[in-house]
C-alpha positions in Angstrom: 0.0 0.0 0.0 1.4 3.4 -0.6 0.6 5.8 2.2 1.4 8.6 0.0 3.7 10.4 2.8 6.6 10.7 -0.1 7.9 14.6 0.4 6.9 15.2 3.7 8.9 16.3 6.5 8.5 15.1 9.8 9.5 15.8 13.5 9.5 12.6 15.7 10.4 14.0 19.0 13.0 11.9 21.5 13.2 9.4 18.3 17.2 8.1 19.3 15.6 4.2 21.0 12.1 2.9 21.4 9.0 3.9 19.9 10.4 7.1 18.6 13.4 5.4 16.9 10.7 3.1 15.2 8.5 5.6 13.9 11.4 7.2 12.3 12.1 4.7 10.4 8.7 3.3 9.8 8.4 7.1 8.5 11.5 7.3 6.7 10.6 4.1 4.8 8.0 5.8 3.3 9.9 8.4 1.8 9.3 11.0 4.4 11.9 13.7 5.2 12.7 13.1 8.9 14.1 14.9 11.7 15.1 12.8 14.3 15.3 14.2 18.1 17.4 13.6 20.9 19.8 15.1 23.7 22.8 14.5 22.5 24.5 15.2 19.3 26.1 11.5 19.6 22.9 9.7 20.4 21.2 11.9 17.5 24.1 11.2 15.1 23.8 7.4 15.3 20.5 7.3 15.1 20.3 8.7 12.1 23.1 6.6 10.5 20.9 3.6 11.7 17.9 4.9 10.2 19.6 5.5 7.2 21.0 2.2 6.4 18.0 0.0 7.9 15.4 2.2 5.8 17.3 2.9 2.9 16.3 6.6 2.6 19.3 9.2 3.1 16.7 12.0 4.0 16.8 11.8 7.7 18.6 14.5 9.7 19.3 15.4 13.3 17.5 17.9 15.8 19.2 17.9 19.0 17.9 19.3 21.7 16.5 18.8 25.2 12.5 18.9 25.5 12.9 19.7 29.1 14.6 23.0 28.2 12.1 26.1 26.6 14.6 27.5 25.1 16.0 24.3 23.7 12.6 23.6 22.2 12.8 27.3 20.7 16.1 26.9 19.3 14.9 23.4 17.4 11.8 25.4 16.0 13.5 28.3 15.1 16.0 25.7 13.3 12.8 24.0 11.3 9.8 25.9 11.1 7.9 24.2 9.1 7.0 20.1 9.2 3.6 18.2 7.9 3.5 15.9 10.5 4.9 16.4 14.1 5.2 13.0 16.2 4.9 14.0 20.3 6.5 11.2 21.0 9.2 11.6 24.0 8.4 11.0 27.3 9.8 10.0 30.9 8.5 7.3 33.2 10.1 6.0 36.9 8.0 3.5 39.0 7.5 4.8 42.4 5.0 4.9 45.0 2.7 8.0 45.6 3.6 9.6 48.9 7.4 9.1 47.5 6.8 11.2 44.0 7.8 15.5 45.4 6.2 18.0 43.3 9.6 18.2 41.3 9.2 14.9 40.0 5.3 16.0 39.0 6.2 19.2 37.7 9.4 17.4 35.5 6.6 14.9 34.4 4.6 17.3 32.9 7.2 19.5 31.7 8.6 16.8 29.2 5.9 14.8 28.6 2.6 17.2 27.9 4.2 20.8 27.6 6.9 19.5 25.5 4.2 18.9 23.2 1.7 22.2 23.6 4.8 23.9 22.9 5.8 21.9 19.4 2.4 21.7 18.7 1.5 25.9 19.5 4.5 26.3 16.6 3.4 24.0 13.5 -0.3 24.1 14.4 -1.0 27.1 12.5 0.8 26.8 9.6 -0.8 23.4 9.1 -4.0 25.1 9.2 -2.8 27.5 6.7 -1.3 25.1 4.4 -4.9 23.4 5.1 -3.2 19.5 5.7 -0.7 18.9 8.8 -0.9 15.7 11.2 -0.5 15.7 14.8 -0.1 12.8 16.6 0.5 12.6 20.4 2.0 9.2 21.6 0.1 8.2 25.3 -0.6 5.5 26.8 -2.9 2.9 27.9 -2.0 3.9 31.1 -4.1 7.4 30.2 -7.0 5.2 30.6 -5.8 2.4 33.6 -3.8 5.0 35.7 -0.8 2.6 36.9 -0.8 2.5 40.4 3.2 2.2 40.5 3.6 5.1 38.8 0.7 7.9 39.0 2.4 10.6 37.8 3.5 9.0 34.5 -0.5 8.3 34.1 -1.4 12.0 35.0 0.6 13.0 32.0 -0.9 10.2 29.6 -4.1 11.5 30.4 -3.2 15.5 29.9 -1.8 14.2 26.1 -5.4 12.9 25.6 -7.1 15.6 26.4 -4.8 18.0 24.3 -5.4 16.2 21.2 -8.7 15.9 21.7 -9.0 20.0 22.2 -6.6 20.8 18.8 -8.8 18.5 17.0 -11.4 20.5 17.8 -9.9 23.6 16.1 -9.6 21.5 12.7 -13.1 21.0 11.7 -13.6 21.6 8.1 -9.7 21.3 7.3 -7.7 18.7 6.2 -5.2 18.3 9.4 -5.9 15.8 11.8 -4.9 15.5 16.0 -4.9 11.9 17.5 -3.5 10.4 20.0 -1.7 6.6 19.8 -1.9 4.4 23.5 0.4 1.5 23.2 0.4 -0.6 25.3 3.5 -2.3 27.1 6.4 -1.7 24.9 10.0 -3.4 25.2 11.6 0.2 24.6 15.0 1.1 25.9 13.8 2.3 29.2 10.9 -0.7 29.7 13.6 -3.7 29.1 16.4 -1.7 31.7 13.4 -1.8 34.1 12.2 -5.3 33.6 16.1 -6.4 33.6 16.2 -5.1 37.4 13.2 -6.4 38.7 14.2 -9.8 36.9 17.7 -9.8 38.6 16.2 -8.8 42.3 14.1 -12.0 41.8 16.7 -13.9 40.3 14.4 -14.5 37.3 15.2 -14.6 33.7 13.9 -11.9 31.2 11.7 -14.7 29.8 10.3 -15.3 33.5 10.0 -11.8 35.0 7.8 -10.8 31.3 5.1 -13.6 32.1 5.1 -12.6 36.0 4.9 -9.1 34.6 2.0 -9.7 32.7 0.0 -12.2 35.4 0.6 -9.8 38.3 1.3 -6.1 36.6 -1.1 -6.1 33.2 -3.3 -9.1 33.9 -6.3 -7.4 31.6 -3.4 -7.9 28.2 -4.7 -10.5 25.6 -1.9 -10.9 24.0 0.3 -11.3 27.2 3.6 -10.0 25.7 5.5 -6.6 25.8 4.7 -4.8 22.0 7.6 -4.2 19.5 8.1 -0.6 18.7 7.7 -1.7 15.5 3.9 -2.5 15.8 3.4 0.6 17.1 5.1 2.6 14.5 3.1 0.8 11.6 -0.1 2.8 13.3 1.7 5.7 13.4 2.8 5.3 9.5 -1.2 5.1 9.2 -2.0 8.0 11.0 0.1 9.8 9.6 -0.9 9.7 5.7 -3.4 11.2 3.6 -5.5 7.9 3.7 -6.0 8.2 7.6 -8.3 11.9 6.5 -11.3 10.4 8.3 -9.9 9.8 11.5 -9.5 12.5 13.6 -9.3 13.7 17.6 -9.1 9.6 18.1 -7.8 7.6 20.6 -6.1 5.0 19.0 -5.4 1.4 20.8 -2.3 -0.5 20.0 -2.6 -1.6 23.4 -2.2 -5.1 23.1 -6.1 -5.4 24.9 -4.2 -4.0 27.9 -7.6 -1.5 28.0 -10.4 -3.8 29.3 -13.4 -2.3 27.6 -15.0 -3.0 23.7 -15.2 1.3 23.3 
């Protein structure tokens, strides 16, 4: 299927590992222009050369920059003001119990992972309307519907991503740019497999072991009772992303693995 994306330009925010990584690629594939993010220039430049060579397009450039930082976010704008499709993608996460999460850890929460977003998506918004097609596409999480007790904060922010899509979407009606938000479920990203890895070791488990006591004890409610590949998630994103996607707008879109117990 072509999904007619050839000649865009894309931002995939904190795109170096994970998700991100994968919907560069996925994007890049398709003959979209893409600018991949991350903190460092290193993790940035790599990225990119692995992009290049596993998706055979040479049109993928770097945009570092740290989405905690304002003016860091200014700078990357300021550096490519213009893009079709903007992928909020980054995003921070740290299990840990509620009376032990200080307001610095809420406020650093919702720094990177919804105002990094309002403040990408307050840049290109308008010129998308202008140009009268653009794609904006918020990565949450099932946990913006099943708040994870282990880690409140990170669920808080899910939800927030939800509801800002859901509002842009709202100031697209009659145009051709869309706002939708994608909620994977369990992903073995960078940051998911260093945190399984632990908890396998402190129960003298083995990857294989701590994943199925993950998914009894953590995620009972999955159907498919495995962590996603990036990859799966990025072929939704690919989707979203295109012209052939126009009908689907301010959605919340499950690759969830049936994570989310409820037919709606």
């Amino acid at each position: 299927m072509d999904l007619q994306l050839k000649n865009k330009v894309a931002l995939v925010t904190g795109s170096t590992a994970g998700i991100g990584y994968a919907i560069a690629k996925s994007l890049a594939a398709e003959g979209v222009k893409v600018y991949v993010n991350g903190r460092t220039d290193e993790r940035v430049k790599t990225a990119v050369e692995q992009i290049k060579k596993e998706s055979g397009s040479q049109d993928v450039y770097g945009l570092t920059g740290d989405v905690a930082s304002k003016s860091d976010i200014d700078r990357m704008i300021n550096s490519l003001p213009d893009v079709d499709i903007l992928v909020n993608n980054v995003a921070t996460f740290e299990p840990k119990a509620f009376q032990d999460i200080p307001d610095e850890d809420w406020l650093k929460f919702y720094e990177v992972n919804v105002l990094s977003g309002i403040r990408f998506s307050r840049a290109y918004f308008d010129k998308m309307l202008q140009k009268n097609w653009g794609r904006i596409i918020f990565i949450s999480s099932e946990s913006a519907i099943q708040i994870p007790e282990e880690m409140i904060h990170y669920g808080m922010t899910k939800t927030a991503q939800v509801a800002v899509a859901r509002g842009l979407a709202e100031l697209t009606k009659g145009t051709g740019v869309t706002v939708n938000s994608i909620l994977p479920g369990p992903t073995r990203s960078e940051g998911v497999g260093g945190f399984i890895d632990k908890l396998a070791a402190e129960k003298k488990l083995t990857a294989g072991e701590m994943e199925k006591e993950f998914f009894k004890n953590m995620r009972g409610t999955s159907v498919i009772q495995r962590f996603l590949d990036p990859d799966e998630i990025a072929n939704m994103v690919a989707y979203i992303a295109s012209p052939l996607s126009s009908a689907t707008n301010g959605a919340l879109l499950r690759t969830d693995g049936g994570v989310i117990k409820s037919a709606f």
